[in-house]
C-alpha positions in Angstrom: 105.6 120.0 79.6 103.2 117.1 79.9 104.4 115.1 77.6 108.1 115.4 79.3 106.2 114.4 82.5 104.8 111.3 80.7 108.2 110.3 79.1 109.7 110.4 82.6 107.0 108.4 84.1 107.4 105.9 81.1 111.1 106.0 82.1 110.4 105.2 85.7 107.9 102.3 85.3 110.5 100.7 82.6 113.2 100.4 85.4 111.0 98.7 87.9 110.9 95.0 87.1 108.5 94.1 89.3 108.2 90.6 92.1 107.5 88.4 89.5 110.5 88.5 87.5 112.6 88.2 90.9 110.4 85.1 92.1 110.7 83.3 88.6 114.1 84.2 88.8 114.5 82.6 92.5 112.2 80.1 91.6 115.1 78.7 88.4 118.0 79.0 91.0 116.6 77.3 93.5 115.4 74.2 91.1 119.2 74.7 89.2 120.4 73.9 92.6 118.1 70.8 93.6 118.6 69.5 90.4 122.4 69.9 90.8 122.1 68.3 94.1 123.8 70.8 95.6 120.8 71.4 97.7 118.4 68.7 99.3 115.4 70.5 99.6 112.1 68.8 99.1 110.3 70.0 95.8 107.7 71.9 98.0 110.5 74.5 99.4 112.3 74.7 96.2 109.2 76.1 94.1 108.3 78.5 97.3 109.0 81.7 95.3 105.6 80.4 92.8 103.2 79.2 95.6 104.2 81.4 98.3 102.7 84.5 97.0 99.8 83.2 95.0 98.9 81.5 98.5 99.0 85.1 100.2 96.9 86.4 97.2 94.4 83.8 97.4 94.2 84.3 101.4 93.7 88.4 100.9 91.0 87.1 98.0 89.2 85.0 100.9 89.3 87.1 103.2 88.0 90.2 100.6 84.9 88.0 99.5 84.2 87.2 103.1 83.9 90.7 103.6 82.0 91.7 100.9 79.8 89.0 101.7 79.1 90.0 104.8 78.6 93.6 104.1 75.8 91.6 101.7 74.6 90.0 104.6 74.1 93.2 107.1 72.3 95.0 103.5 69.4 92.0 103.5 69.2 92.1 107.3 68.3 95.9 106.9 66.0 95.6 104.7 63.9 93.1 106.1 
């Protein structure tokens, strides 16, 4: 019975491809299509789908650290 369970979770998780295939995937179109000129975007917009979501990871990274650090802060303001 569990190992059904595990071959059907298996199963699931192989059909999902995940964001970052889509976004690479995005990313080529888009830069097919500059380079085709059949759009006139600048270089920035056309390689969105890479810096887009590594600049919302970064930002939810900041802001995790500055939270962390001020939980550190409040600890050694305790203590004292």
């Amino acid at each position: 019975m569990q190992q059904e369970s595990r071959k059907n979770n298996q199963q699931q998780q192989k059909r999902r491809p995940g964001l970052a295939p889509i976004l690479f995937l995005a990313a080529a179109v888009l830069t097919l299509l500059k380079l085709a000129g059949v759009i006139e975007w600048r270089w920035g917009w056309v390689l969105s789908p890479i810096w887009v979501p590594l600049f919302i990871i970064l930002v939810m990274l900041l802001f995790e650290i500055l939270r962390d650090f001020e939980e550190i802060v409040i600890e050694i303001l305790k203590r004292r």
